[in-house]
Backbone bond lengths (Angstrom), bond angles and torsions (degrees), N, CA, C in turn:
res aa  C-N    CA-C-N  psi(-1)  N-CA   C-N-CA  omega(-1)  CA-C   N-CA-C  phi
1 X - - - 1.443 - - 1.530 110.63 -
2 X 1.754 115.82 -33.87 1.227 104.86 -178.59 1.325 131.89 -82.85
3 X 1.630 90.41 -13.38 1.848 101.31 172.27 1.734 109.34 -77.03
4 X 1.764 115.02 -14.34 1.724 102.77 -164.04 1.899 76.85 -89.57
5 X 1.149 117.19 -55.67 1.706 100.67 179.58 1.210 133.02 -44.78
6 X 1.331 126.48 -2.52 1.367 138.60 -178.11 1.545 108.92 -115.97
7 X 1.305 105.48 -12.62 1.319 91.41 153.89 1.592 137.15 -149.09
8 X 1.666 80.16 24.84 1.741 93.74 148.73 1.645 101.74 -126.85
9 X 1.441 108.04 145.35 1.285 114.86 175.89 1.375 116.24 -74.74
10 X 1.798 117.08 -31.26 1.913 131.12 -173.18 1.421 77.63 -71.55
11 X 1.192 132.52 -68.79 1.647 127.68 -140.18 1.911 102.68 -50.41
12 X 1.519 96.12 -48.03 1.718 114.71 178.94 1.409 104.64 -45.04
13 X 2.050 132.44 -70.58 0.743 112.30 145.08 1.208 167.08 11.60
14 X 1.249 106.94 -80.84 1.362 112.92 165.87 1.565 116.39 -80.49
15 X 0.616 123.79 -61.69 1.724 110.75 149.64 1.448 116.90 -3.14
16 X 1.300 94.32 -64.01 1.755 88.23 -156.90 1.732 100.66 -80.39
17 X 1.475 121.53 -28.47 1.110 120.35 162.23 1.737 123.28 -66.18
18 X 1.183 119.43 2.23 1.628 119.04 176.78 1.792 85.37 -96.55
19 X 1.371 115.80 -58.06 1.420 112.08 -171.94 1.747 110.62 -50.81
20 X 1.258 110.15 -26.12 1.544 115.02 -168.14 1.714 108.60 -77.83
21 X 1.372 89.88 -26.19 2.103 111.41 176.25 1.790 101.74 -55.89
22 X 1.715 78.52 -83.74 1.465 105.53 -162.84 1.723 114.78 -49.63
23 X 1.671 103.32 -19.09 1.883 103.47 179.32 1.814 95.49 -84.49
24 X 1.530 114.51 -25.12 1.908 100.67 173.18 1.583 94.33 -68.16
25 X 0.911 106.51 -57.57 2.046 91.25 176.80 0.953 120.62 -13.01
26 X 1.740 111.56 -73.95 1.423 107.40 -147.80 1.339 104.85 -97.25
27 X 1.667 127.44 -10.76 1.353 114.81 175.12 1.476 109.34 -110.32
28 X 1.558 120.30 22.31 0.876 119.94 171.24 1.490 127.66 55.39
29 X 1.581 118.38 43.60 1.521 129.55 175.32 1.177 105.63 -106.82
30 X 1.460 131.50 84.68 1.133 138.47 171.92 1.574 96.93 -78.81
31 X 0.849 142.79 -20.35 1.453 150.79 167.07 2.127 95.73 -18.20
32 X 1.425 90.80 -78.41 1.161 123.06 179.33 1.687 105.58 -39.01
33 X 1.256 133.17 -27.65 0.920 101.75 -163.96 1.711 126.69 -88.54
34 X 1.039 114.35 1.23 1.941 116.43 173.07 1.567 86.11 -75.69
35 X 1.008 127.26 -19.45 1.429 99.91 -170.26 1.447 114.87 -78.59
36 X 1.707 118.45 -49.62 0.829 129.73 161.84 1.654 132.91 -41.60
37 X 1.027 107.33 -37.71 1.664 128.14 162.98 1.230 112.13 -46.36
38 X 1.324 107.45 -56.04 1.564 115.12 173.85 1.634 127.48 -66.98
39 X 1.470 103.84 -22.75 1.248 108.13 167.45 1.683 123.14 -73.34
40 X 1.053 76.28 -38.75 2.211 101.25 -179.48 1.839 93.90 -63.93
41 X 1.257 130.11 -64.71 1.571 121.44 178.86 1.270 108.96 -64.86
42 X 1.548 143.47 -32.04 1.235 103.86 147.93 0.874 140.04 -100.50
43 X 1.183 124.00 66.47 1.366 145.12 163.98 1.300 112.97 -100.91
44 X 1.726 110.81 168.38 1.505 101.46 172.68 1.604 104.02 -99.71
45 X 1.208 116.25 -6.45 1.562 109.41 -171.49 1.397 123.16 -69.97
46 X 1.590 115.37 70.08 1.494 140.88 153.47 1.827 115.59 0.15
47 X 1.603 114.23 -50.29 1.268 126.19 144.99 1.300 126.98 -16.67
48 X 1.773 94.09 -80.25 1.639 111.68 -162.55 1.418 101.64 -83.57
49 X 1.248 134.28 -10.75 1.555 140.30 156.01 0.855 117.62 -31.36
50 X 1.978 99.82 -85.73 1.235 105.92 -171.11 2.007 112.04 -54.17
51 X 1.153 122.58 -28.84 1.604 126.74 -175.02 1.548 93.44 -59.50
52 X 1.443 126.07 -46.21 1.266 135.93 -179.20 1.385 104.14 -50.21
53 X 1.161 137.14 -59.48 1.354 143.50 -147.20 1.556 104.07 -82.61
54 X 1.243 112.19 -43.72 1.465 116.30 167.75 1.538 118.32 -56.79
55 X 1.173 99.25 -36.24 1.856 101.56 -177.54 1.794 90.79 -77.68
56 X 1.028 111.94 -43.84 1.878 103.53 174.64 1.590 119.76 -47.29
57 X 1.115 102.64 -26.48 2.126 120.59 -171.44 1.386 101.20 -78.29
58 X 1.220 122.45 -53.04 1.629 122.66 150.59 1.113 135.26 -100.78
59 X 1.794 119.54 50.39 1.623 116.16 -160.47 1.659 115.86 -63.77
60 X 1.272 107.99 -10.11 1.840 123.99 -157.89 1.413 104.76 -88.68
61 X 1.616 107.41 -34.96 1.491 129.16 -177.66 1.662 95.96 -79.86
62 X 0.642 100.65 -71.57 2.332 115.91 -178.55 1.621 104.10 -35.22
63 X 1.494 105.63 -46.22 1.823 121.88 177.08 1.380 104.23 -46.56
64 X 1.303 100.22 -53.41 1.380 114.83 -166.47 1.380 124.45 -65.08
65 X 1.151 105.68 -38.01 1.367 104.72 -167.48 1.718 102.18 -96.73
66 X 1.750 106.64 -17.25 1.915 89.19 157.75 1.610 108.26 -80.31
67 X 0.546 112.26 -3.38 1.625 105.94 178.24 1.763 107.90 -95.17
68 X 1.217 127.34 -81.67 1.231 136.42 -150.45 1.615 95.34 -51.90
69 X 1.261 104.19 141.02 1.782 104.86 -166.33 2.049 81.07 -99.56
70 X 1.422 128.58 -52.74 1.622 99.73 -169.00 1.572 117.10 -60.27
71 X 1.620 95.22 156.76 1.294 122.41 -178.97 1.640 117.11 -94.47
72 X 1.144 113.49 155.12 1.363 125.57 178.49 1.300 117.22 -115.16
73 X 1.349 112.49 6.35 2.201 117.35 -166.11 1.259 80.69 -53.54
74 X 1.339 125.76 -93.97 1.591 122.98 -134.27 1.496 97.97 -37.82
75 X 1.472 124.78 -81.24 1.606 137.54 -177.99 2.011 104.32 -16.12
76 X 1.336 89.57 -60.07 2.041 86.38 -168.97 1.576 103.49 -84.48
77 X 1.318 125.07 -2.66 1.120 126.38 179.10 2.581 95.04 -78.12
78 X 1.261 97.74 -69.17 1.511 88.43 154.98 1.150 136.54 -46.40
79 X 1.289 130.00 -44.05 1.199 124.93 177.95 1.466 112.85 -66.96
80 X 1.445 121.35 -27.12 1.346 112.07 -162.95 2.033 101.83 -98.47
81 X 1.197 86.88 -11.75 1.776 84.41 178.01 1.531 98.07 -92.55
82 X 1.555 136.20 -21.03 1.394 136.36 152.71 1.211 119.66 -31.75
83 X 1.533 111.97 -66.63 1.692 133.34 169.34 1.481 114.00 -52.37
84 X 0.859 124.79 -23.34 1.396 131.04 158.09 1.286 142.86 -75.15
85 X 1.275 94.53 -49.23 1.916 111.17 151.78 1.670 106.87 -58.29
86 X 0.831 126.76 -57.65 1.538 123.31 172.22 1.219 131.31 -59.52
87 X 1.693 108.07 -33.39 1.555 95.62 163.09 1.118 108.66 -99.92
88 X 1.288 145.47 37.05 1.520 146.92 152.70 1.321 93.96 -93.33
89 X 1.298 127.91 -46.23 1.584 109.24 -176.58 1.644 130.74 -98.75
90 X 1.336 93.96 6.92 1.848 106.91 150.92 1.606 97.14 -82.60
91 X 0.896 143.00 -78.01 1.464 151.45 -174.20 1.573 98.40 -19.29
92 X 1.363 115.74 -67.19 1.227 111.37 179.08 1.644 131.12 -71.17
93 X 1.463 99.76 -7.06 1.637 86.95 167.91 1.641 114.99 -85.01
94 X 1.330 117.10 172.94 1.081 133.09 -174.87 1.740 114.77 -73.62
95 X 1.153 116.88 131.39 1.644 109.36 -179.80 1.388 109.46 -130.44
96 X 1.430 114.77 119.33 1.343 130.03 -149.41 2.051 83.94 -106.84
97 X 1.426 102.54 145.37 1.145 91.00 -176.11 2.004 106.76 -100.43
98 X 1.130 127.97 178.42 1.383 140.19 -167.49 1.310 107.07 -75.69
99 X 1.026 139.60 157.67 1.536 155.32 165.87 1.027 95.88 -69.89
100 X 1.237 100.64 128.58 2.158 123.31 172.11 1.533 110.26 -79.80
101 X 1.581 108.23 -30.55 1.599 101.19 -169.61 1.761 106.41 -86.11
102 X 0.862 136.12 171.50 1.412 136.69 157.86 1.452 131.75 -50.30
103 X 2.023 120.18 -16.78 1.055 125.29 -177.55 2.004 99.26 -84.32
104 X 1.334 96.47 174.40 1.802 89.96 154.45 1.383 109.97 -106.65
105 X 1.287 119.79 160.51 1.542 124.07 -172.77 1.739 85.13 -129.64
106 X 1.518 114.69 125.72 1.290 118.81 159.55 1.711 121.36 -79.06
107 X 1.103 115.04 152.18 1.582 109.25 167.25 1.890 103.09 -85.30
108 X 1.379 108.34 154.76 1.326 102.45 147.05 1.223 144.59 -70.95
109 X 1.505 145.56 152.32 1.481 122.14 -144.01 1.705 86.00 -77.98
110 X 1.346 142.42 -49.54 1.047 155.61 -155.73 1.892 110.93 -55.22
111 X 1.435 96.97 -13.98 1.295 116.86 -162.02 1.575 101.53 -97.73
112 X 1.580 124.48 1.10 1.272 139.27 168.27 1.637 110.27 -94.72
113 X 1.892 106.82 141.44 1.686 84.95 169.03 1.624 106.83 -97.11
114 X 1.595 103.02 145.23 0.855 113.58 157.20 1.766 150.05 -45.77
115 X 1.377 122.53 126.86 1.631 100.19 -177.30 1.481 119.75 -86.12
116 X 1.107 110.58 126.70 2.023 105.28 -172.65 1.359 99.70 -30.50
117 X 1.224 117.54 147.47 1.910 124.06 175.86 1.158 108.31 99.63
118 X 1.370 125.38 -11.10 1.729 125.24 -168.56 1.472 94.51 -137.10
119 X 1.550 105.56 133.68 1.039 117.27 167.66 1.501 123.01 -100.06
């Protein structure tokens, strides 16, 4: 990595601007970040722009979360194994597709599978 930064100047760059991101992360100096913004647009790195511009679309949300010291793991740690249980069990039901003609065509109930326990 230290030989492609030494001999590209963008690669150096951007580099040092991902490291300049990821340290508001973890010590939480969102302070820092208009400044950084401003460094990223003038820049030429088209890349780290567009990443820039998105953090601009929610800059209030992005603020926030370098700043606000509580955590949410446990909470999105549930929620996201929730979302998972649920789309494993849409996935597994059956999806019958729509009637092509203009009438509706019912199935018969018998024409569903049953879940063990239900008759």
């Amino acid at each position: 990595m230290e030989r492609l930064r030494q001999l590209h100047p963008e690669i150096d760059l951007a580099y040092l601007l991902v490291q300049q991101f990821l340290q508001m992360v973890r010590t939480r100096t969102g302070e820092r970040l208009d400044a950084w913004l401003e460094v990223v647009a003038s820049s030429s790195l088209t890349d780290l722009q567009s990443f820039a511009n998105g953090v601009l679309e929610d800059k209030e949300a992005v603020f926030a979360g370098l700043t606000r010291e509580e955590s949410h793991g446990p909470t999105e740690g549930h929620i996201t194994r929730r979302q998972h249980h649920e789309t494993q069990h849409v996935r597994s039901c059956p999806v019958r597709s729509a009637p092509t003609s203009g009438s509706l065509s019912f199935q018969k109930e018998e024409d569903y599978p049953r879940h063990k326990g239900r008759s």
